[in-house]
C-alpha positions in Angstrom: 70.7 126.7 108.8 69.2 128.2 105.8 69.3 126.9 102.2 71.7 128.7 100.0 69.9 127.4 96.7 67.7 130.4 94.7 68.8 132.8 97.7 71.8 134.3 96.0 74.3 133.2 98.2 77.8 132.3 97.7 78.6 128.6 99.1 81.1 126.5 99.5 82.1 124.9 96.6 81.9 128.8 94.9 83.9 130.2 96.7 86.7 127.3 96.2 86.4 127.5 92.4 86.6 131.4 92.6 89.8 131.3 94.9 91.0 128.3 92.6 90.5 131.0 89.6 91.9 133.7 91.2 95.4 131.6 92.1 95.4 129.8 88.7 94.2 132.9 86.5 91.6 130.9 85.3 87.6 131.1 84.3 85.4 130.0 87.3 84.2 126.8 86.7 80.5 125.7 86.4 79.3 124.1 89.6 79.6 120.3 89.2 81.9 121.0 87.0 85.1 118.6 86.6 88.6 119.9 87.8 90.8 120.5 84.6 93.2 117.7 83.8 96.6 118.3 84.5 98.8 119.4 81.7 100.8 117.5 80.1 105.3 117.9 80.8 104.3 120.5 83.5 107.0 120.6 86.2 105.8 118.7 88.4 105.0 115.8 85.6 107.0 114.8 83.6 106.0 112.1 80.3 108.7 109.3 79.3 111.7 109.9 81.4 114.8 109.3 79.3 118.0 107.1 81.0 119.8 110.5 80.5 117.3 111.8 83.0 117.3 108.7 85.3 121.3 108.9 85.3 121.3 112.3 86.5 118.5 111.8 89.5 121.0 108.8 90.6 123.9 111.0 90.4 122.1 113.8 92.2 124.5 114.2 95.4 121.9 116.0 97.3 119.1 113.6 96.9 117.7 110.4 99.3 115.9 107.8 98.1 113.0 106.1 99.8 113.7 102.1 99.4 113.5 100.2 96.0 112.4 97.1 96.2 114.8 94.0 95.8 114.3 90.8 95.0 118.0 88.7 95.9 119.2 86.0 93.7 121.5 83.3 94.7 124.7 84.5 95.2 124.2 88.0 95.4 125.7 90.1 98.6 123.8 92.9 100.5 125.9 95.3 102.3 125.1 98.4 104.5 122.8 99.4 107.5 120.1 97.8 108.7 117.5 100.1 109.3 115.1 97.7 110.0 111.4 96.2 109.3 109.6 98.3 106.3 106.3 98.0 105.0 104.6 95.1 104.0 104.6 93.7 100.3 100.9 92.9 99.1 100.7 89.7 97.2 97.9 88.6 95.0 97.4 85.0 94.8 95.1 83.5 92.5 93.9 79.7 93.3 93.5 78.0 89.3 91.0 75.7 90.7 88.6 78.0 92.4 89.4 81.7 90.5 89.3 83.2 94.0 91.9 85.9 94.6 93.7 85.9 98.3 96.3 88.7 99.3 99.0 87.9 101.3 101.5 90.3 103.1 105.0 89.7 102.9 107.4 91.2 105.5 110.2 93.4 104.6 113.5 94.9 105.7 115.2 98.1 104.8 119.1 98.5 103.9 120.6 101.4 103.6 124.0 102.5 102.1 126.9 103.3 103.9 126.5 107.2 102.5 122.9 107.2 103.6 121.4 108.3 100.3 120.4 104.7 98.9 117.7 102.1 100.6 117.1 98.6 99.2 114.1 96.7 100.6 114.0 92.9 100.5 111.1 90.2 101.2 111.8 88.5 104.6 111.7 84.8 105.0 111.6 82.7 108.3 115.3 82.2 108.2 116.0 86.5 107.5 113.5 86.7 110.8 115.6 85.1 113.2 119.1 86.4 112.8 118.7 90.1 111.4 116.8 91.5 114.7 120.2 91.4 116.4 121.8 93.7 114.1 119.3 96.5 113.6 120.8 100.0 113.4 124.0 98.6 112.8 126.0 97.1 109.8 125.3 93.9 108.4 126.6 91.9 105.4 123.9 89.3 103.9 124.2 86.9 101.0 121.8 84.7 99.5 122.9 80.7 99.6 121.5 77.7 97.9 117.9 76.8 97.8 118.0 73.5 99.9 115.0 70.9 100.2 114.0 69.6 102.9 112.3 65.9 104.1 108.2 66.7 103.6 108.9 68.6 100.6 109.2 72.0 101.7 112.2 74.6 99.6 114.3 77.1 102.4 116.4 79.2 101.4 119.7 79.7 103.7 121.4 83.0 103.9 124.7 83.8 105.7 124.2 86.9 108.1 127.3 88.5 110.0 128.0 92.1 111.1 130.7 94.2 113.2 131.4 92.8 116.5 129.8 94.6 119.5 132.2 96.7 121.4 134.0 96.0 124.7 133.8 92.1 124.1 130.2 91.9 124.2 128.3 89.1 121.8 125.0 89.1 120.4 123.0 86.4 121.4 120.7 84.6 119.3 118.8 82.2 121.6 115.5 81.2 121.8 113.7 82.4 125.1 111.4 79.2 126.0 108.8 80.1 128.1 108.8 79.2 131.7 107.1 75.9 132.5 103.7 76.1 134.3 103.9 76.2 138.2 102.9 73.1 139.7 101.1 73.1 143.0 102.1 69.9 145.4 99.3 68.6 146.6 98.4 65.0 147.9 95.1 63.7 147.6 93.5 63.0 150.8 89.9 61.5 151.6 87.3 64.2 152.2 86.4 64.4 155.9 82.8 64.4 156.7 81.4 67.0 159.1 80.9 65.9 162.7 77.4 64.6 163.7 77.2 63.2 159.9 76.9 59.3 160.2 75.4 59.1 156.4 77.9 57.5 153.5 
């Protein structure tokens, strides 16, 4: 392929920054030149939002929101559709002895309002793990209990989980599967038999 450079040739990049010109009614910028910094209260950026503003986003009818994230409290009750696991939280966490810095992902789940247009998402915990997986896509009602403390020292936190009733008398079932014990062959032990014609011990 032949160099472009002292030739008189348009390349690449040129012929970006022309068309960039052309759409924006802009000069052509120098080569290596930096973009041009977005203006500022354009439409699609907007500086210091007032409540006024935020009120009428949140009162838009014909909007959906992506989820917000949630942190529950004791007491507080969570009430809509279960939409199911969302993406992990990233947490930092510094160790005060060492300075090191670990990150540690957190999972989530994602509630939606009964209209469709709201979606909370809240941190998951070991207890949250084992009793909202029956009640994806479905309804579900979940309120934060008391923190309680346990024997070696260790804080849970118990939460009370209950949704609709499956149809047509069915139940959900929250069991633990156990896996199957190992097969065991039978086998007696019996002494080796030597070969015939072998006298040696």
């Amino acid at each position: 392929m032949a160099d472009n450079k002292g030739t008189g040739t348009t390349s690449k990049s040129d012929s970006y920054n022309k068309a960039v010109a052309r759409a924006t009614g802009g000069d052509v910028a120098e080569p290596g030149a930096n973009a041009p910094a977005l203006p500022v209260n354009t439409t699609l950026v907007r500086k210091e939002v007032t409540k006024a503003d935020l009120d009428a986003i949140m009162s838009d009818q014909s909007l959906e929101f992506a989820p917000q994230i949630y942190s529950m409290e004791q007491g507080d009750l969570i009430e809509g559709v279960l939409e199911g696991n969302g993406p992990d939280a990233e947490f930092e966490r510094k160790d005060m002895t060492t300075g090191i810095v670990s990150t540690n992902l957190v999972q989530t789940w994602v509630i939606r309002s009964v209209d469709g247009r709201q979606r909370i998402s809240i941190l998951s915990s070991a207890q949250l793990d084992k009793k909202l997986p029956g009640f994806v896509g479905g309804m579900v009602k979940i309120v934060r209990g008391k923190d309680i403390n346990t024997s070696n020292g260790q804080r849970v936190t118990d939460y009370l989980v209950a949704g609709p009733k499956l149809p047509n008398g069915q139940s959900r079932s929250w069991s633990v599967q156990k896996p199957h014990a190992p097969h065991v062959i039978d086998a007696t032990s019996q002494p080796a038999a030597l070969p015939a014609g072998n006298t040696t011990h």
